[in-house]
ZAKEBA-963068 format. One line per 5 residues: number of its first residue (from 0); their letters; for each residue x, y, z of N, C-alpha, C. Coordinates in nm, 3 decimals. Layout:
N
NUM) a) X Y Z X Y Z X Y Z ~ ...
END
This chain:
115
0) xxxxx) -0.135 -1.405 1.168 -0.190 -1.298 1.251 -0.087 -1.259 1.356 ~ -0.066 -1.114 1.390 0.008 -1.120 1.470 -0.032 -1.082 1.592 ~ 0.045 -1.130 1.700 0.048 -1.189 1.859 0.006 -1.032 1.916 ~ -0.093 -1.016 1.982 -0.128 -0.891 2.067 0.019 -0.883 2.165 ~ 0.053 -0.927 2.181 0.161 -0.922 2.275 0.290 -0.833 2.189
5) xxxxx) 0.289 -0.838 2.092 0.418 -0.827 1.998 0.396 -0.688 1.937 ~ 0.269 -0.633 1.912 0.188 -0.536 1.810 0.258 -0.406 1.869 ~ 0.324 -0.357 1.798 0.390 -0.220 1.850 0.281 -0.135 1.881 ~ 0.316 -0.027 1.932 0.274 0.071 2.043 0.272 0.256 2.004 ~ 0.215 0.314 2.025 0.226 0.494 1.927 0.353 0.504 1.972
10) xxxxx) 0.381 0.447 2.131 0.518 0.506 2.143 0.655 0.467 2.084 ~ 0.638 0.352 2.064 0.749 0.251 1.982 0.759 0.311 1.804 ~ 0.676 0.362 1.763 0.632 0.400 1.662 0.748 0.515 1.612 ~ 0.834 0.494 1.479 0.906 0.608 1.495 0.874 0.725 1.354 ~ 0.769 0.700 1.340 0.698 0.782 1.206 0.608 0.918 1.300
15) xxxxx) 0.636 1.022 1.259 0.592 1.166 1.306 0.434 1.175 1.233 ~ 0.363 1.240 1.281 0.227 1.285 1.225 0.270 1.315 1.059 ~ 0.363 1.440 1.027 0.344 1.450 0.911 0.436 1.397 0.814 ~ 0.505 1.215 0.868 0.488 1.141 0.795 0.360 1.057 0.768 ~ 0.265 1.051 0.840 0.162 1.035 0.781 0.048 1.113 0.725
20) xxxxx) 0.104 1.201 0.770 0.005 1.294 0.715 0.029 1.277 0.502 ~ 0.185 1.325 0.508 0.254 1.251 0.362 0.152 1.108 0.305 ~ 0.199 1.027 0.387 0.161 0.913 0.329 0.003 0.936 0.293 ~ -0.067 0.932 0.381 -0.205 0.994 0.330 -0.277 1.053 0.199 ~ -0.141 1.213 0.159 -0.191 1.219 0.036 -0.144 1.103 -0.062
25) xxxxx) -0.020 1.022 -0.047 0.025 0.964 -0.136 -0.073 0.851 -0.159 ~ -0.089 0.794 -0.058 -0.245 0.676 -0.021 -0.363 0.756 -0.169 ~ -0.424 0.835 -0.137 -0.512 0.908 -0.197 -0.468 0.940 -0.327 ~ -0.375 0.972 -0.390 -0.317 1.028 -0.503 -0.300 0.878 -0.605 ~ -0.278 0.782 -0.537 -0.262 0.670 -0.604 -0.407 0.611 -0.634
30) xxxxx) -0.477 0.616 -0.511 -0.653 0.568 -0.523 -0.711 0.656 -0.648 ~ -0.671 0.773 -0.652 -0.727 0.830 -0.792 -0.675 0.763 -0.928 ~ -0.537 0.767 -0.882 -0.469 0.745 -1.053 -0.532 0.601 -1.067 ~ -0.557 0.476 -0.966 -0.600 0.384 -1.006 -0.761 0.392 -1.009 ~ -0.833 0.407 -0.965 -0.998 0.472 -1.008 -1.031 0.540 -1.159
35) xxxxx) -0.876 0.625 -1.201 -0.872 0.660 -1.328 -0.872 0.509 -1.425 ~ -0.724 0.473 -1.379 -0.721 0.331 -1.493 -0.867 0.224 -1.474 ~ -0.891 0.174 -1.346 -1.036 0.153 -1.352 -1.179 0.192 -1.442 ~ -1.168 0.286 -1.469 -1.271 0.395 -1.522 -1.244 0.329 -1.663 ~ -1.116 0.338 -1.684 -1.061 0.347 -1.871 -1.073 0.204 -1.878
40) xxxxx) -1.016 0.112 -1.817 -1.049 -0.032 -1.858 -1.233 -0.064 -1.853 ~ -1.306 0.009 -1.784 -1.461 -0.020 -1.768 -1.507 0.020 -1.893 ~ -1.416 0.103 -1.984 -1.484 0.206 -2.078 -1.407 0.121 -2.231 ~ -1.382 -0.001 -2.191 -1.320 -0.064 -2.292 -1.235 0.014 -2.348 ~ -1.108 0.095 -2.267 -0.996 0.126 -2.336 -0.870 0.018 -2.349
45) xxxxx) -0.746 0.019 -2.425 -0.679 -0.080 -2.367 -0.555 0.038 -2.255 ~ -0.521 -0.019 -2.153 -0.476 -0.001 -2.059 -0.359 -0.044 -1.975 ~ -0.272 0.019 -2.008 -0.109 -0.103 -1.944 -0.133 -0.061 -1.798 ~ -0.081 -0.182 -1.726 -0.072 -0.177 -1.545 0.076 -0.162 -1.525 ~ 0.164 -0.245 -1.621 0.288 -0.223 -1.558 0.364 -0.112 -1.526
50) xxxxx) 0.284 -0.018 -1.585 0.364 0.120 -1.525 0.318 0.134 -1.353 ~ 0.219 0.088 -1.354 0.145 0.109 -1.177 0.243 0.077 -1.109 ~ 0.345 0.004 -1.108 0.430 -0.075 -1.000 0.317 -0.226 -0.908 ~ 0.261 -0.266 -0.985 0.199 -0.362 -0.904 0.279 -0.489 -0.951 ~ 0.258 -0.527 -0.846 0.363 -0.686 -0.816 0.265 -0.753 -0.777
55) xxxxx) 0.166 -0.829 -0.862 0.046 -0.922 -0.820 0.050 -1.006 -0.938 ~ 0.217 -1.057 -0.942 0.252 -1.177 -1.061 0.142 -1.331 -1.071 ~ 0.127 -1.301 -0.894 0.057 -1.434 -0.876 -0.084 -1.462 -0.927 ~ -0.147 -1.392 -0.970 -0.272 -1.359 -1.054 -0.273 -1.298 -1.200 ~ -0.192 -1.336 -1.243 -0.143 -1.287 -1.353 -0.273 -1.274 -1.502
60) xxxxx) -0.334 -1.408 -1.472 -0.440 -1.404 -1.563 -0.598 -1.337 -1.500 ~ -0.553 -1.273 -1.438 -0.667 -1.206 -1.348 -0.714 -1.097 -1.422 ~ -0.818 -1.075 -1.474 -0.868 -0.977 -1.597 -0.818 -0.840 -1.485 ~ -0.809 -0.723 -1.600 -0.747 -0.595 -1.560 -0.839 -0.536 -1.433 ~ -0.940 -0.512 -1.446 -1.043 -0.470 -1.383 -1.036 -0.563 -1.207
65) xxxxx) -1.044 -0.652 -1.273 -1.029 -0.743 -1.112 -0.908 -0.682 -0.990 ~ -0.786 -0.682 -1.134 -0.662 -0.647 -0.996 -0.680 -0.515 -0.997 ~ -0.718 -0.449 -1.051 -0.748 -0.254 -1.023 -0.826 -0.228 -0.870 ~ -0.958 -0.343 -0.909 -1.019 -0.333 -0.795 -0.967 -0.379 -0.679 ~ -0.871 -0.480 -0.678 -0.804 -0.507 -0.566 -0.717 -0.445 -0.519
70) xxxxx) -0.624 -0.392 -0.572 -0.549 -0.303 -0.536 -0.638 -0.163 -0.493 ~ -0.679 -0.113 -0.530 -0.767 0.036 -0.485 -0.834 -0.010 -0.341 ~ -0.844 -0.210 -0.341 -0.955 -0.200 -0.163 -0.827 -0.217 -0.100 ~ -0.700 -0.248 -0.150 -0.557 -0.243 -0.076 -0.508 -0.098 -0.003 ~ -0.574 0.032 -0.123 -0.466 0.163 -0.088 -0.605 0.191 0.029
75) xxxxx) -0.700 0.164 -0.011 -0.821 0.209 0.071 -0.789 0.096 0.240 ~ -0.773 -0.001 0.235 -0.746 -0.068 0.377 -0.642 0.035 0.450 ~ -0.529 0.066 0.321 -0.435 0.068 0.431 -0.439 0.216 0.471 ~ -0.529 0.328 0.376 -0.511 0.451 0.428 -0.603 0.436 0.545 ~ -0.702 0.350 0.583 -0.761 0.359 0.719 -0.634 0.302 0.812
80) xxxxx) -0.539 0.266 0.795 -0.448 0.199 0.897 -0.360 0.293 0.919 ~ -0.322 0.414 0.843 -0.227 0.505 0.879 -0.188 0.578 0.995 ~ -0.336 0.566 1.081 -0.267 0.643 1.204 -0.306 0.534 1.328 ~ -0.280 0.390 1.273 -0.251 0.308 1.383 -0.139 0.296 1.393 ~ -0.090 0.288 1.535 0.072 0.224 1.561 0.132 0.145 1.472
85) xxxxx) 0.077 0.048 1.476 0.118 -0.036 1.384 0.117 -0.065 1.215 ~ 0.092 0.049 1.212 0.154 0.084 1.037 0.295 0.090 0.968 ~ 0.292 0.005 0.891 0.435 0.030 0.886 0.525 -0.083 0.953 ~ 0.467 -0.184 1.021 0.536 -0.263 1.118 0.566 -0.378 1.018 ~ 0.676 -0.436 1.000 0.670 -0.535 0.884 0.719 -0.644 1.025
90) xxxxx) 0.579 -0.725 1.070 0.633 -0.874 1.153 0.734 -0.963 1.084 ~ 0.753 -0.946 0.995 0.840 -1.076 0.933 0.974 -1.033 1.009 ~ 1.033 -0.947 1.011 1.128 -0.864 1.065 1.126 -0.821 1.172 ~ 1.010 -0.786 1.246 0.984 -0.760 1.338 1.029 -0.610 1.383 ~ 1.030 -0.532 1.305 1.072 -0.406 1.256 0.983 -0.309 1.204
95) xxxxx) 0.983 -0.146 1.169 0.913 -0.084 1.108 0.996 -0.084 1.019 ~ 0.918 -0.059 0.897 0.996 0.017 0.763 0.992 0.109 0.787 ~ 1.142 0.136 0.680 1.248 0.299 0.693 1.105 0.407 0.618 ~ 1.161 0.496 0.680 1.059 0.616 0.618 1.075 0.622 0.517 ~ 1.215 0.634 0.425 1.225 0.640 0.273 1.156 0.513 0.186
100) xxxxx) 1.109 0.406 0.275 1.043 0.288 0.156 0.866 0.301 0.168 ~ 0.807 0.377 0.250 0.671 0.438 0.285 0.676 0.528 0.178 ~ 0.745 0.625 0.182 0.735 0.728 0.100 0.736 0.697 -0.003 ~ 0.798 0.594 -0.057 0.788 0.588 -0.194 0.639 0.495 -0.250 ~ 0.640 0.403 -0.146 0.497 0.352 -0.109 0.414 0.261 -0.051
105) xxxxx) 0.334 0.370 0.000 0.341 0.378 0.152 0.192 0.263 0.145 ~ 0.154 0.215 0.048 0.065 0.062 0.052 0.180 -0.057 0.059 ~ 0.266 -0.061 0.102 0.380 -0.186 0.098 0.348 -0.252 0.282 ~ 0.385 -0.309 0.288 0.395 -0.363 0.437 0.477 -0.442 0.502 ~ 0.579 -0.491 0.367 0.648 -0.580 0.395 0.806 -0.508 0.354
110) xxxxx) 0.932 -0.515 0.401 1.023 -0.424 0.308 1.079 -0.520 0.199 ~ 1.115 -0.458 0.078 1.152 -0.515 -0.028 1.250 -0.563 0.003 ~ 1.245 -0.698 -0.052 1.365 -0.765 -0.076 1.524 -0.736 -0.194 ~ 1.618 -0.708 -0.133 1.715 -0.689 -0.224 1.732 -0.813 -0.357 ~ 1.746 -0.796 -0.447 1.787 -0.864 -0.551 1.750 -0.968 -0.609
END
């Protein structure tokens, strides 16, 4: 959890309204495409995830439906977090992520690790 003391601030914040405004539709645009694959795995289609970009290796035997739904209460947490300060704040670093790694996507919280 991180330290009230530490939790960045709107002003410390260096993301503009209509980078979030961006992120927002992107938040939303993804909640559909995964509500879609949701829908198709409920409807007994078969259904690949690895195109999604999800990195939830650690559950690997986790039936399809399970990690759909988790991920969709993921894009859904975090589009309510978008216009807190602290979006975007990766504590490990103690840093915000660059605007170009939001944009690409903007449910991440942590910045990717190189290599």
């Amino acid at each position: 959890m991180q330290d009230e003391s530490t939790k960045p601030t709107a002003e410390a914040s260096p993301y503009r309204a209509e980078d979030r405004e961006r992120w927002r539709r992107l938040l939303l645009a993804k909640g559909q495409e995964i509500a879609k694959k949701l829908e198709d795995v409920l409807a007994g289609k078969d259904v690949r995830l690895e195109d999604l970009g999800l990195q939830m290796t650690d559950k690997e035997k986790e039936p399809k439906d399970k990690k759909l739904r988790r991920f969709l209460d993921l894009l859904m947490a975090r589009l309510k977090l978008v216009d807190d300060p602290s979006f975007g704040w990766d504590a490990e670093r103690g840093a915000f992520l660059p605007v170009a790694a939001l944009d690409e996507m903007p449910w991440i919280d942590l910045e990717p690790r190189a290599g």
